[in-house]
N, C-alpha and C positions, 0 to 999 in steps of 0.2 A: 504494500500500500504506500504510496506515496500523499504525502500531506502536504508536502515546503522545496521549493524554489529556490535557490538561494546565488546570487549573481555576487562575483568575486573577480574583484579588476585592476591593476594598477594600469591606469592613464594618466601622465602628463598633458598632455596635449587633447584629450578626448576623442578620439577616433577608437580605442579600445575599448572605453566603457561604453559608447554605440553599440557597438561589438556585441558586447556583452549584454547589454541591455535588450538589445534584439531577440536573445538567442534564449535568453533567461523568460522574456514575455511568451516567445514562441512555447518551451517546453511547459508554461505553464496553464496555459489552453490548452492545449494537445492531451495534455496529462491529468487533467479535471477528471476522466472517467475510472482517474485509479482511487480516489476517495470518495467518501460519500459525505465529506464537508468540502467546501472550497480548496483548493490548492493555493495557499499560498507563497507572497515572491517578498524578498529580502533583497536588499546591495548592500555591498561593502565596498569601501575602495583599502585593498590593503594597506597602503601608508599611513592611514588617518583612524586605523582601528583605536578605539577607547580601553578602556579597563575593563568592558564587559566580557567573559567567558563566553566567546563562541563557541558551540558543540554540533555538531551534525550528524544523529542519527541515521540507522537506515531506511526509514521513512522520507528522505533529505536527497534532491538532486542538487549538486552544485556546477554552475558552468563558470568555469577559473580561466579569465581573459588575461591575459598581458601583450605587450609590443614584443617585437625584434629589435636588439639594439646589437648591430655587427653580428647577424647569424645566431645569436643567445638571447634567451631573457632577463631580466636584470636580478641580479643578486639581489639587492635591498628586498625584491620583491618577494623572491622567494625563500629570505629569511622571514620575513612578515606572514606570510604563507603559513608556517611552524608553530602559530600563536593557534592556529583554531584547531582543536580537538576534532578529530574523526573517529566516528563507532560507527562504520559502515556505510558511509553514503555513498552514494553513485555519484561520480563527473563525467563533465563534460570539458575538454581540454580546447581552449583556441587561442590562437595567434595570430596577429596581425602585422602587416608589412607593408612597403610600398610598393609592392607588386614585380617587384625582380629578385629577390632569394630573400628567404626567412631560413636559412642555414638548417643550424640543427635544432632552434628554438622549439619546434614542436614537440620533438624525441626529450629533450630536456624537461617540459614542463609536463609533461608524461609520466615520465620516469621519477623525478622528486613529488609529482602527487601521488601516485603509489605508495613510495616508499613512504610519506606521512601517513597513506590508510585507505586513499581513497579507492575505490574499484573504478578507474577508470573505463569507460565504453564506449567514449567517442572521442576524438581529434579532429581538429579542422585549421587550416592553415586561410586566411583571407586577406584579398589585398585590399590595400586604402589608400588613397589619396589625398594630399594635405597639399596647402597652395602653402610654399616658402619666401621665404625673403633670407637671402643669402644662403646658407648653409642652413638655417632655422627654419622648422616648421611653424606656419601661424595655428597657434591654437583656435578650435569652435571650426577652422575650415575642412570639414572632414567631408569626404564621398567614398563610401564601402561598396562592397561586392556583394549587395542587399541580395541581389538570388542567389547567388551559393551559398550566403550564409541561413537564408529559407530553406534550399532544400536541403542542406545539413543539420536545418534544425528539426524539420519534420521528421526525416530518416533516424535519427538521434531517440526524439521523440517516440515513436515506435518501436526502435530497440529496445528503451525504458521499458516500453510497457508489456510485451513481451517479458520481460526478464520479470518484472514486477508479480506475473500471473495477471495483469489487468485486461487481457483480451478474453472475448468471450468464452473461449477455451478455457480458462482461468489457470491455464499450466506454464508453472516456470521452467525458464531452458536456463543452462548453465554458459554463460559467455565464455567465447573463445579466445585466446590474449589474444589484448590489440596490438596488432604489431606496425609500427610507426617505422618509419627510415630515420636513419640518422645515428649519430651517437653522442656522448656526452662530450659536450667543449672544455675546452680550459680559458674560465675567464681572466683577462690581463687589463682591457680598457673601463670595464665595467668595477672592477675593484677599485680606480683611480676616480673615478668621477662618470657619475649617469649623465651626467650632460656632452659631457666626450664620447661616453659612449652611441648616442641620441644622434650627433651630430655628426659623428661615423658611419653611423647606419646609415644617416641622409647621403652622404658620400658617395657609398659602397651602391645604394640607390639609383644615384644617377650615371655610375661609371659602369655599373653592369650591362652587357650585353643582350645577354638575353632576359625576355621577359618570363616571368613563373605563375600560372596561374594558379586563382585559390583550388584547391584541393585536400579532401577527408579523409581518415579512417574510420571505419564502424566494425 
């Protein structure tokens, strides 16, 4: 049975908590037929967590946005990440880029929410576009890959509920590990300063050749 929604994002700039916020609204509709009270939805943006004790059951879908900064997510973030207790919930893992490599950031943000607890069941990688001014992105100017990040919220979505027993079959299946590409980075620029790393990524953005488009695992 799922009851609670729960949207988890570090944005500077706000193209990620979009992200998020989209994906978190999506699985919260979609997934109203697993209870028999409302499904409710939460945010967090992890940098600005409180003293409050977050806990997320397995009643509890969490979908855990963050950027690419240089192929990785950011450390700050994923320490910040370590603060909320997990006893079983389900995620949902996405990342955002500017649309020519998000490196190994999805395998990354994969892999350490596992290892905190979470059952990982979806990944998705999405591009975004941000109007700059020099090397800097302008914050608020954000334009995402709204369909893919729909139909990977749907597909997501019905995984859950599959897995939950909430289809009319009411029979649970056992998920198969998600297997993401990538491997784990070694962070250098993101240990020194997120804003070097933020403005590397813009770099690494504009000097890449090929473009990458967004793309899931379920």
């Amino acid at each position: 049975m799922i009851r609670r929604v729960v949207g988890i994002h570090f944005s500077p700039i706000g193209g990620t908590a979009g992200m998020t916020a989209r994906l978190t609204h999506q699985l919260a509709v979609i997934l109203k037929d697993c209870s028999p009270d409302p499904v409710t939805m939460e945010t967090y943006e992890l940098l600005r967590l409180g003293d409050e004790e977050i806990v997320l059951d397995d009643e509890t879908v969490a979908v855990i946005g963050m950027p690419v900064y240089v192929g990785k997510v950011p450390l700050p973030a994923l320490k910040a990440l370590n603060r909320i207790k997990v006893k079983g919930a389900l995620a949902v893992a996405a990342v955002s880029y500017g649309a020519r490599s998000y490196g190994n950031a999805l395998y990354e943000l994969q892999h350490y929410a596992e290892e905190q607890g979470f059952k990982v069941v979806g990944a998705g990688a999405f591009s975004v576009k941000y109007k700059t001014r020099g090397l800097r992105s302008v914050p608020g100017e954000y334009i995402g890959d709204e369909d893919a990040v729909d139909r990977f919220g749907a597909a997501a979505a019905n995984k859950i509920k599959r897995l939950a027993g909430c289809e009319i079959e009411g029979l649970r299946i056992k998920p198969a590990p998600l297997e993401v590409d990538g491997r784990l980075p070694i962070h250098r620029i993101s240990r020194i300063s997120p804003r070097a790393a933020a403005a590397a990524q813009n770099l690494l953005e504009r000097v890449a050749l090929r473009r990458r488009e967004s793309e899931w695992f379920l």
